[in-house]
GULUMLO-397290 format. One record per residue (C-alpha): residue number from 1; residue in one letter; y, x, z. Coordinates in steps of 0.25 Angstrom, whole numbers. Layout:
REM GULUMLO-397290
     n   res       Y       X       Z
   NUM     a       Y       X       Z
...
//
This chain:
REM GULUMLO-397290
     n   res       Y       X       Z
     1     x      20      68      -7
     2     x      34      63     -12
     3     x      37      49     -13
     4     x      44      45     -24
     5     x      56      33     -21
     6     x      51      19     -22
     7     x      60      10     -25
     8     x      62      -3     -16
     9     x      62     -17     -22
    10     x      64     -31     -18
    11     x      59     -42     -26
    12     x      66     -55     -22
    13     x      63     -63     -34
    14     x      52     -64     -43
    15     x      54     -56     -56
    16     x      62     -46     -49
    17     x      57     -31     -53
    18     x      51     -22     -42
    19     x      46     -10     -45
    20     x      41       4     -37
    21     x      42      17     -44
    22     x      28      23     -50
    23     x      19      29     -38
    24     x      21      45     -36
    25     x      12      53     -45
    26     x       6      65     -38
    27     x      -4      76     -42
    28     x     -16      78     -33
    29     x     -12      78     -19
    30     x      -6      91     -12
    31     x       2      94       1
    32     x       4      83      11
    33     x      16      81      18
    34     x      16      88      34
    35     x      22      73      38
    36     x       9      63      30
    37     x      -1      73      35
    38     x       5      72      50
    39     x       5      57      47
    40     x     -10      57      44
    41     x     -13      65      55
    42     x      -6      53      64
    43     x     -15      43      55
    44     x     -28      51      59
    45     x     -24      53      73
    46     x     -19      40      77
    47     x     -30      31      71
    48     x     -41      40      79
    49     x     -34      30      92
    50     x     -31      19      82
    51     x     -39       6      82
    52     x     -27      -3      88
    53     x     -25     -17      89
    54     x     -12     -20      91
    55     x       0     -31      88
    56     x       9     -21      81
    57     x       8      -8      74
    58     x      16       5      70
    59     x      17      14      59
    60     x       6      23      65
    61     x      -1      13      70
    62     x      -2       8      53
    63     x      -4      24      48
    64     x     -16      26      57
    65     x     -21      14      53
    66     x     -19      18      39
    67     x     -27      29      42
    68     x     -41      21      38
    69     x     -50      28      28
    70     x     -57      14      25
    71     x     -45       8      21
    72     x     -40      20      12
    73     x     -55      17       3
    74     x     -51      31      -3
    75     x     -62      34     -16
    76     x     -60      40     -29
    77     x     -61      28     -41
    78     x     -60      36     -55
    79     x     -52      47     -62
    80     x     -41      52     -70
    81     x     -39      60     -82
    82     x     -25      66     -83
    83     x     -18      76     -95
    84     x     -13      89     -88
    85     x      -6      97     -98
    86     x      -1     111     -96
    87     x       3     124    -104
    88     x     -11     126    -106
    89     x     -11     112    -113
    90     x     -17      98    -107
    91     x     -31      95    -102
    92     x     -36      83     -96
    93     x     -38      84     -78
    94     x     -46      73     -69
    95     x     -42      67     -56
    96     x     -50      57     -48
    97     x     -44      43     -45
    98     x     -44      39     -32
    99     x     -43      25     -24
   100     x     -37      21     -10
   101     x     -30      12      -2
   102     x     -16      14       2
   103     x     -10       5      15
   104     x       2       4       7
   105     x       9      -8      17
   106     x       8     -13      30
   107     x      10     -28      31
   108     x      14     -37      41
   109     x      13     -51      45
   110     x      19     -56      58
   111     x      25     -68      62
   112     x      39     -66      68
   113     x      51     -54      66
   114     x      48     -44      76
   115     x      33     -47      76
   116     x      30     -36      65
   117     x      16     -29      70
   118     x      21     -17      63
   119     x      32     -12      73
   120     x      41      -2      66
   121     x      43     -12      53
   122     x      47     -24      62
   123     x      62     -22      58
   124     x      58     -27      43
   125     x      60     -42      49
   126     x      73     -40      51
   127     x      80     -55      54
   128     x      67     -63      48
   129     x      58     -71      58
   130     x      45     -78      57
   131     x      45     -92      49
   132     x      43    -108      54
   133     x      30    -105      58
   134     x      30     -90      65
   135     x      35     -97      78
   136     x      27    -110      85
   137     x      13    -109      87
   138     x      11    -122      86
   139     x      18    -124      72
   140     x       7    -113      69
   141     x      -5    -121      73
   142     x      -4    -132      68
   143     x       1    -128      54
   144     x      -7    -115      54
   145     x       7    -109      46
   146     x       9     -95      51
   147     x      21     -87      46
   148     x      21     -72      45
   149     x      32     -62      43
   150     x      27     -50      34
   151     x      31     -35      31
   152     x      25     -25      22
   153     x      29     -10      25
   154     x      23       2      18
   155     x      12       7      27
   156     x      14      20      35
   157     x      -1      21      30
   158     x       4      27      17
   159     x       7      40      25
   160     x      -7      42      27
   161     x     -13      39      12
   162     x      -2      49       8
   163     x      -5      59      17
   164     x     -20      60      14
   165     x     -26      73      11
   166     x     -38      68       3
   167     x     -37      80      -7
   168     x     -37      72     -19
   169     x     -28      60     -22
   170     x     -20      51     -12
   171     x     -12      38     -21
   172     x       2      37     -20
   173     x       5      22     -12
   174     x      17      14     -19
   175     x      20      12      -4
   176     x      28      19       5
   177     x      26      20      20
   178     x      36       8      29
   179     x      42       5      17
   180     x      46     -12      18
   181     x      39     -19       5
   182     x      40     -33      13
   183     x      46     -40      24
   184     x      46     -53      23
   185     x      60     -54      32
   186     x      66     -51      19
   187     x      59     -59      10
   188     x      64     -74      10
   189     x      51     -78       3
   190     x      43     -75      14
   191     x      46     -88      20
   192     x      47     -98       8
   193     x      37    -102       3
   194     x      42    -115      -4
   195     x      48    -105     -15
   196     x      35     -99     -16
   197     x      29    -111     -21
   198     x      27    -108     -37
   199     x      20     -95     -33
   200     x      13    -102     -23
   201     x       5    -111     -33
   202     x       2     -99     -44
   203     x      -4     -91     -34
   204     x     -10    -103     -25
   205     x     -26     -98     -26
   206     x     -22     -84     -19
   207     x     -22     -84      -6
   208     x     -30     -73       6
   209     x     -43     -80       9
   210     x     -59     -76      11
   211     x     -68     -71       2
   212     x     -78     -83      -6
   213     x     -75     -97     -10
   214     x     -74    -104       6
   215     x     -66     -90      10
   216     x     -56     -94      21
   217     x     -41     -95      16
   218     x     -30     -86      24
   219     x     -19     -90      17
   220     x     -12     -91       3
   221     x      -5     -80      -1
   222     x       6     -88      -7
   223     x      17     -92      -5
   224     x      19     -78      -1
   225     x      27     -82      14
   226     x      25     -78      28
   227     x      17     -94      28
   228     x       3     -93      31
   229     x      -6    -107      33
   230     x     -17     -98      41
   231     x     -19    -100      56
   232     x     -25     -87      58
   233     x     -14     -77      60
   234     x     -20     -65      55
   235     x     -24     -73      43
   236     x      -8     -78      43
   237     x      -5     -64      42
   238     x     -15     -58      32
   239     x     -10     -68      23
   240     x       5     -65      26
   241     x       3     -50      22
   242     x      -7     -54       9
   243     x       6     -60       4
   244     x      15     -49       7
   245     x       5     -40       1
   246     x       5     -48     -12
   247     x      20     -48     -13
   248     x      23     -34     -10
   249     x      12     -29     -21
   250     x      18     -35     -31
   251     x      32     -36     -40
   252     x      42     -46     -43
   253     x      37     -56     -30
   254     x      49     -68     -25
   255     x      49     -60     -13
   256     x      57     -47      -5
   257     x      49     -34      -5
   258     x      47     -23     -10
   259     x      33     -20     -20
   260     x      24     -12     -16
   261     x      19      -6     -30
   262     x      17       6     -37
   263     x      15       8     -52
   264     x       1      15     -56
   265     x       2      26     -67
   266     x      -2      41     -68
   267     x     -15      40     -61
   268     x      -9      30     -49
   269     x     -14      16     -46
   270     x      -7       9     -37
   271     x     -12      -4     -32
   272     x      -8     -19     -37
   273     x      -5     -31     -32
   274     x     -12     -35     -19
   275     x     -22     -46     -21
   276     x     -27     -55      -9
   277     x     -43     -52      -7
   278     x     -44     -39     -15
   279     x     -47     -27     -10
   280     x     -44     -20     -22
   281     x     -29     -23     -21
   282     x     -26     -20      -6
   283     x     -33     -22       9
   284     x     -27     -25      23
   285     x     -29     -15      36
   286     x     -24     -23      48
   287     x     -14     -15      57
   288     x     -12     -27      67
   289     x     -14     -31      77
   290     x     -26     -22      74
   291     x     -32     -11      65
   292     x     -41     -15      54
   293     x     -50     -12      41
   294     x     -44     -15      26
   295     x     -48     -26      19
   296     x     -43     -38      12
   297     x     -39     -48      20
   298     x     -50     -60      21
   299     x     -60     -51      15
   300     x     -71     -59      23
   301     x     -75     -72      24
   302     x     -86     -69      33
   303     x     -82     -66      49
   304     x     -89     -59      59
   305     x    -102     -66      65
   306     x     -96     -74      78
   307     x     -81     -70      75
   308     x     -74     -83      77
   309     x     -62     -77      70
   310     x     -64     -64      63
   311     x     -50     -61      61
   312     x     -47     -65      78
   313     x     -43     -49      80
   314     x     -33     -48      68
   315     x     -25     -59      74
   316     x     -14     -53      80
   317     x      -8     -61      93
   318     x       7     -58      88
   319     x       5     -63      73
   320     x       8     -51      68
   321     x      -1     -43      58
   322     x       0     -29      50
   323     x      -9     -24      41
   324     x     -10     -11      31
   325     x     -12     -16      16
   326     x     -20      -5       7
   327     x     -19      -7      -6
   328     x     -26       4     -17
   329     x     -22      15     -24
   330     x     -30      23     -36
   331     x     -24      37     -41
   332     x     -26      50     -46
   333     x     -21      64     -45
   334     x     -13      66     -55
   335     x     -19      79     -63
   336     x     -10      78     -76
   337     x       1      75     -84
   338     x      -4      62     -90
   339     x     -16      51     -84
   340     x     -25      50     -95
   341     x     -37      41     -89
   342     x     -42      37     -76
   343     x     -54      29     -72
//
């Protein structure tokens, strides 16, 4: 496979226009590359041994985990009817359209510089630090204010979707592998929230809580800071990366990053905006401090029988949290000059 060039773009003001060049179009898969198939080979071989819980993560450590069959939800969803013309004249060819998820980004929430749990991107801080309330336990406890830096860096994941041999179709991701799309060193919005205030109250009723009408709140998801009102870390840091997540998936945010979009055409559907709760838009994989399942986050409002806090082993003792976002992608193989239907 060839990647095209993407183009990189910052929005620092609203109304400013961010664009990524249309996805690759291919025809049904052919050859892989000697280095993706070496690369899913690692995958398969280190997650034989992987189940680790751990305070930090690598790049290898994120690719095997990657490696989850679950997560990818794989399945075919409809068809395509394409016109092939040729010297003998046109007709009309078929291809299946298939479904899957992509862990397009890592993101990352942690509460100092040089606390990253993903290792090799710590150097995306550069000179920023935690904010009034990353320092002083006691500050924390008894306002329950938790501040968070936060990344978002193409997943090394990416390797493995692309180096599938599934014998039928693999979509193109609008992402590419340890490429930056947010750190929030750069973005001055990050930590002021008082200039956040007219979006604020428009998007006042969003926020990451539990399912059904008395579901526990985790956090609003604006203003869009490192300033969580949640006393439970993990929850602090799930909320943190909801909001990156909402940023980076869209155009033309107040905010420093790069958009991680793709334009759909030609029989490729790349995914929209991420949507907090829905499962149709993206789901979350914890990398750290340990390994989990995809899912929304606060998908349940109903813990374990005697768990006193459900959540206990996804707290991390350093603050610091990664987690895969998968978000879905629908294509087809390309078996003509022009898409004429799909279903």
């Amino acid at each position: 496979m060839r990647r095209g060039a993407r183009e990189s773009v910052c929005s620092q003001r609203a109304g400013e226009r961010a664009s990524l060049p249309p996805p690759r179009r291919r025809d049904a898969p052919g050859p892989l590359l000697v280095a993706r198939k070496t690369l899913v080979a690692m995958a398969w071989t280190t997650l034989a041994g992987f189940g680790h819980a751990a305070e930090t993560v690598t790049s290898a450590d994120i690719l095997a985990a990657s490696a989850d069959l679950d997560c990818l939800d794989y399945r075919p969803v409809g068809g395509c009817a394409w016109l092939h013309c040729g010297i003998d004249g046109c007709s009309t060819r078929t291809s299946v359209r298939y479904r899957h998820y992509v862990p397009e980004a890592v993101v990352t929430a942690y509460p100092a510089r040089g606390l990253g749990p993903w290792t090799e991107m710590r150097a995306l801080d550069g000179s920023a630090d935690g904010g009034t309330y990353a320092k002083g336990a006691g500050a924390r406890a008894s306002t329950g204010l938790r501040f968070k830096l936060a990344q978002a860096v193409g997943s090394p994941g990416i390797a493995w979707i692309e180096g599938l041999d599934l014998a039928t179709t693999v979509c193109e991701p609008a992402a590419t592998p340890l490429a930056p799309y947010y750190a929030s060193g750069v973005d001055p919005m990050w930590r002021t929230p008082e200039l956040q205030a007219a979006s604020t109250l428009r998007h006042a009723l969003r926020s990451v809580r539990e399912p059904g009408p008395l579901g526990s709140l985790w956090g609003a998801l604006y203003p869009r800071t490192g300033f969580v009102q949640q006393h439970h870390d993990y929850k602090a840091g799930a909320v943190a990366a909801q909001r990156v997540a909402d940023i980076v998936t869209r155009r033309n945010q107040p905010h420093v990053y790069r958009p991680l979009l793709a334009d759909g055409g030609d029989g490729q559907w790349p995914p929209g905006a991420v949507v907090e709760g829905d499962p149709d838009t993206h789901k979350w994989q914890l990398l750290a401090p340990r390994t989990g399942s995809c899912s929304v986050f606060a998908d349940s409002a109903t813990p374990p029988v005697g768990a006193v806090d459900p959540l206990g082993p996804n707290v991390s003792a350093s603050g610091a949290y990664a987690w895969n976002l998968w978000r879905p992608y629908s294509c087809c193989a390309r078996r003509g000059q022009r898409l004429l239907s799909h279903w």
